[in-house]
C-alpha positions in Angstrom: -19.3 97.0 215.4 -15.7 98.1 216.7 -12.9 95.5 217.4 -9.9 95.9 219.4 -6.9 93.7 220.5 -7.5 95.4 224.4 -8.7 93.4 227.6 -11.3 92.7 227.9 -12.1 91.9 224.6 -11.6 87.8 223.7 -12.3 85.6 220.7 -8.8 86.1 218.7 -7.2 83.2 217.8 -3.7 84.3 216.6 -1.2 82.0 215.0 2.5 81.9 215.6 3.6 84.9 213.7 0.6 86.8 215.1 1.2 88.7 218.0 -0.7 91.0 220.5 1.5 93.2 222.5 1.2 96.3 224.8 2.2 99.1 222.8 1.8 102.6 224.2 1.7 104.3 220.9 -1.6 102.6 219.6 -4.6 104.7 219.3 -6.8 102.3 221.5 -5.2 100.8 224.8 -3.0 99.5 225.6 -2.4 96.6 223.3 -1.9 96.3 219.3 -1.9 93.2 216.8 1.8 92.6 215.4 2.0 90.4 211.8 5.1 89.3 211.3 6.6 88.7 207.8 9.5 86.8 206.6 9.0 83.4 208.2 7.7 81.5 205.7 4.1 81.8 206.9 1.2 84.3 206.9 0.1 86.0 210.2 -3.0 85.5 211.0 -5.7 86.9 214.0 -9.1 85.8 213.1 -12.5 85.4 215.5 -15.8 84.8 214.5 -17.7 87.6 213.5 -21.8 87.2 214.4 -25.1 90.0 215.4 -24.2 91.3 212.0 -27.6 90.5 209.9 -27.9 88.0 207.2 -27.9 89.5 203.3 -26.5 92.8 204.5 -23.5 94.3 203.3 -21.0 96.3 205.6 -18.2 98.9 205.0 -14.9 98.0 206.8 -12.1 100.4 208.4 -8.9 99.2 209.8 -6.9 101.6 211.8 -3.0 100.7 211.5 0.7 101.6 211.0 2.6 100.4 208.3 6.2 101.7 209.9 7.6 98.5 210.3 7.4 97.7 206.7 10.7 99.8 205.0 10.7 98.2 202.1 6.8 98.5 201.1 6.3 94.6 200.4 4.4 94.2 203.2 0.4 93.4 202.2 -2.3 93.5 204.8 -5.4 91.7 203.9 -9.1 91.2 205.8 -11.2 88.4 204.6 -14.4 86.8 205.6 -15.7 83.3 205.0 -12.6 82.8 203.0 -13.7 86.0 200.7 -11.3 89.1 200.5 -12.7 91.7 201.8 -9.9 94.3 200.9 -6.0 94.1 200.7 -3.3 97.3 201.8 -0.3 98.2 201.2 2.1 100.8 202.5 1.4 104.3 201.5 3.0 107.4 202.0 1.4 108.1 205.1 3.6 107.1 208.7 2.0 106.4 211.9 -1.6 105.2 212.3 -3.4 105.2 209.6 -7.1 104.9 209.2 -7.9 103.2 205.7 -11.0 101.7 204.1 -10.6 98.2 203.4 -13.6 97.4 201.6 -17.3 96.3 201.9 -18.1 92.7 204.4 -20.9 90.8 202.1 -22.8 89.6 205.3 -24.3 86.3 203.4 -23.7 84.0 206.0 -23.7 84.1 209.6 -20.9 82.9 212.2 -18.5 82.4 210.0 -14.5 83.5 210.0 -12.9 87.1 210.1 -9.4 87.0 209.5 -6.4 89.6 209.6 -4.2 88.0 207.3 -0.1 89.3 207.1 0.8 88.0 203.7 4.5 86.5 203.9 6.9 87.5 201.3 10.2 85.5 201.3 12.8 87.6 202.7 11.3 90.5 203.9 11.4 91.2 207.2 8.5 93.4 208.4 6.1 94.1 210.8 2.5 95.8 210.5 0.4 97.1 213.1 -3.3 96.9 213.8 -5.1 98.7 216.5 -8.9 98.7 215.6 -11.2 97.5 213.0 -14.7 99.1 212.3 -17.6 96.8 210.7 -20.7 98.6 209.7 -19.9 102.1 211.3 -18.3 105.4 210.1 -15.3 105.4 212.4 -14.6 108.5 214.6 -13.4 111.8 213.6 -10.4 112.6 215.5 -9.3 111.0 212.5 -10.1 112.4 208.4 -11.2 109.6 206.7 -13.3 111.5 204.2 -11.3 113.0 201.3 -12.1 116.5 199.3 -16.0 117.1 197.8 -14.2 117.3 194.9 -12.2 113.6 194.9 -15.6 112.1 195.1 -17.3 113.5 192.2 -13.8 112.7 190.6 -14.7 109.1 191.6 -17.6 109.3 190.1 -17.0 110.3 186.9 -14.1 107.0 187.2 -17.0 104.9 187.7 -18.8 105.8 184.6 -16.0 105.3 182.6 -15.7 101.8 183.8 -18.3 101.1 181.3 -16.5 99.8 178.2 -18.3 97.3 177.0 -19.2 93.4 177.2 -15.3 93.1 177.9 -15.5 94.6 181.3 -19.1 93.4 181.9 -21.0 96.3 180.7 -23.5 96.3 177.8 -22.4 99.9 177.0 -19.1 101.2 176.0 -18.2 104.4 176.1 -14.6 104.1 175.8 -14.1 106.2 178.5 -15.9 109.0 177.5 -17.0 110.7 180.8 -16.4 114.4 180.7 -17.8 117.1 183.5 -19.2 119.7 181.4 -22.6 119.7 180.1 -22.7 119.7 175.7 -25.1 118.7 173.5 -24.3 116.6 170.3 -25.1 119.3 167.9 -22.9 121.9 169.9 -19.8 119.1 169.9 -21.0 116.8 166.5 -17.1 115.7 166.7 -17.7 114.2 170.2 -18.7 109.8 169.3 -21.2 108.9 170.5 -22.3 107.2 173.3 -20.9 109.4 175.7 -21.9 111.0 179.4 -21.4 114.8 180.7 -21.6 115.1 184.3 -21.4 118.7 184.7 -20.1 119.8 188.4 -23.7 122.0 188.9 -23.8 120.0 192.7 -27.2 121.0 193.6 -29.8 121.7 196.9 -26.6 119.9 199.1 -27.8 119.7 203.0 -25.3 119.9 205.3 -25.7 118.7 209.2 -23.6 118.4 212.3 -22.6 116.9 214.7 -20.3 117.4 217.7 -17.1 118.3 215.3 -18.1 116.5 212.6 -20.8 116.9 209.9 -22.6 115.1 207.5 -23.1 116.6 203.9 -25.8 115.2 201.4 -25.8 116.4 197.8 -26.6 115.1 194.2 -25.3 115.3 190.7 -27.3 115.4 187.7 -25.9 113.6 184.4 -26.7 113.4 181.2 -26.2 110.8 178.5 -26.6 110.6 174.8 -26.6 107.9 172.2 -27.0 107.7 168.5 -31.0 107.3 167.4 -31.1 105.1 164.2 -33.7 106.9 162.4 -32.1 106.5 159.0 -32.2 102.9 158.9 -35.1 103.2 160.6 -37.6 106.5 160.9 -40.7 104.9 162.3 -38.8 103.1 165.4 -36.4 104.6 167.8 -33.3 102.2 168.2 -31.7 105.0 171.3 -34.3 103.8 173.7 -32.8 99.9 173.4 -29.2 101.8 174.3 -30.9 104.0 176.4 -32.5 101.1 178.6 -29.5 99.0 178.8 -27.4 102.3 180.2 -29.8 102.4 183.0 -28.9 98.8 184.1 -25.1 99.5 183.6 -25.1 102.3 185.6 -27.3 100.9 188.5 -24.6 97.8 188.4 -21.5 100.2 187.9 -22.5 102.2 191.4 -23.3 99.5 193.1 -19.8 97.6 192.9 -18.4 100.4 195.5 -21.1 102.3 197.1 -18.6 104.0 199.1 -16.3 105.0 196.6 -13.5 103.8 198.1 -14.0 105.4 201.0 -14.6 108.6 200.0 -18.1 108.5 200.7 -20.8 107.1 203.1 -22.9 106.2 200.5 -22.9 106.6 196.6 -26.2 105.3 194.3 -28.1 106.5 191.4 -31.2 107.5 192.5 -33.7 108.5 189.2 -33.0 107.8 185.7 -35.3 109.9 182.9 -35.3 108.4 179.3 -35.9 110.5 175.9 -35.7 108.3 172.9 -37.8 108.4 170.6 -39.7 111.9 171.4 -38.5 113.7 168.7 -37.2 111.9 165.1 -33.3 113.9 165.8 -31.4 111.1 166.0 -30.5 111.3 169.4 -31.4 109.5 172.4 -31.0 111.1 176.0 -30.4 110.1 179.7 -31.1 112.3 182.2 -30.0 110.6 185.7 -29.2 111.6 189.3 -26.1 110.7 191.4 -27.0 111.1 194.9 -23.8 111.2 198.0 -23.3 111.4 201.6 -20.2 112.1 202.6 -19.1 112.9 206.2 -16.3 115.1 207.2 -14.5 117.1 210.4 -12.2 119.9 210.2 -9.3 118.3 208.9 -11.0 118.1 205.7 -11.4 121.7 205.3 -7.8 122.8 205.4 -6.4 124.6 202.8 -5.5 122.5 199.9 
């Protein structure tokens, strides 16, 4: 679903410091939305958004130019049914930018979608917006999709997220993510719990289309926790650690399966317990990371 501020598309209802004007540099013609800061007020455009289905959950894109905003105070913020979808700030990019805002939870129909300019006293500045993407990869005249490698990077961020009851996550490894592959015996001065995602991307398809293309691929990690076999030999305490890993790391992916934008989609896929096989003291996870990413030319250029 693609929205534009360009006849004849209808349904925005602006306020007063929310603007649209021709403006012959804007991707899409011939028009852009203007938020004005410094009055006192937010900007707001907002329309209702419906033929979106009930229960799903959408990626968003907004295509615009944070220029106007010198000073970098400026915040840009999308919202639906009162909920934030995602919020954007100046960068160090100029011009039009496209940037992922963050994922629409569809739960209920006909409701509001707002493009909220959030005032700051004092600073006067102006943000563009020229098109917003709901549910689709935008084009790729554009490179939206970062390096191969900044999502596997991502990745491995995600897993270390997992610190404990603190930040909502039954294990903690203290951050203890590390992308080669070692066994506890080969690194016994390694604490345990910890993961190894080593960078082995395997059997990854690659498709395309027009002058874009579409690359699937997997990673394989693995994770080990202590097995309590001294306190006691006849039961394995790993596989309780084990099994609770499995539903952190199912919850951990699915906060952002698009990685912030640096991929289509993001999920684990199979998870493959050992606890308990052998009386080592160790308990193993073997699990699978699977991505799709898509990507034009511009991504390929020489770093």
């Amino acid at each position: 679903m693609i929205f534009t501020f360009d006849p004849p598309e209808t349904g925005w209802g602006l306020n007063a410091q929310a603007i649209i004007v021709a403006n012959p540099s804007a991707p899409s013609q011939p028009n852009s939305l203007h938020l004005i800061y410094g009055t006192g007020f937010d900007a707001v455009a907002s329309r209702t958004l419906t033929g979106l289905t009930v229960g799903e959950k959408y990626a968003v894109y907004v295509r615009c130019n944070f220029d106007g905003d010198g000073g970098g105070g400026a915040a840009l913020r999308l919202s639906y049914n009162n909920v934030t979808i995602g919020t954007m700030n100046k960068g160090s990019e100029t011009g039009w930018e496209l940037r992922y805002v963050g994922v629409l939870d569809y739960n209920f129909a006909d409701r509001t979608l707002r493009v909220i300019g959030i005032d700051v006293p004092a600073l006067l500045a102006t943000v563009e917006v020229d098109t917003l993407y709901i549910g689709g990869f935008p084009p790729m005249e554009v490179a939206v999709m970062a390096r191969k490698w900044a999502a596997i990077d991502a990745a491995l961020d995600v897993i270390r997220t997992m610190t404990g009851v603190g930040a909502g996550f039954n294990t903690d490894l203290e951050q203890r993510a590390y992308s080669r592959l070692f066994t506890p015996a080969e690194q016994p001065d390694v604490k345990l719990p910890y993961v190894c995602v080593p960078l082995d991307q395997e059997a990854e398809r690659i498709e395309y289309e027009g002058l874009s293309f579409t690359s699937t691929w997997h990673l394989v990690g693995h994770a080990f926790f202590a097995d309590d076999q001294e306190s006691d030999p006849l039961n394995s305490g790993g596989s309780v650690s084990a099994a609770r890993f499995r539903d952190d790391l199912i919850r951990a992916f699915m906060v952002d399966q698009h990685l912030g934008g640096l991929a289509l989609d993001c999920s684990v896929t199979s998870v493959d317990t050992a606890s308990g096989v052998i009386d080592d003291g160790i308990a193993e996870v073997i699990f699978t990371v699977e991505f799709t990413q898509m990507a034009g030319a511009n991504d390929l250029q020489v770093a």
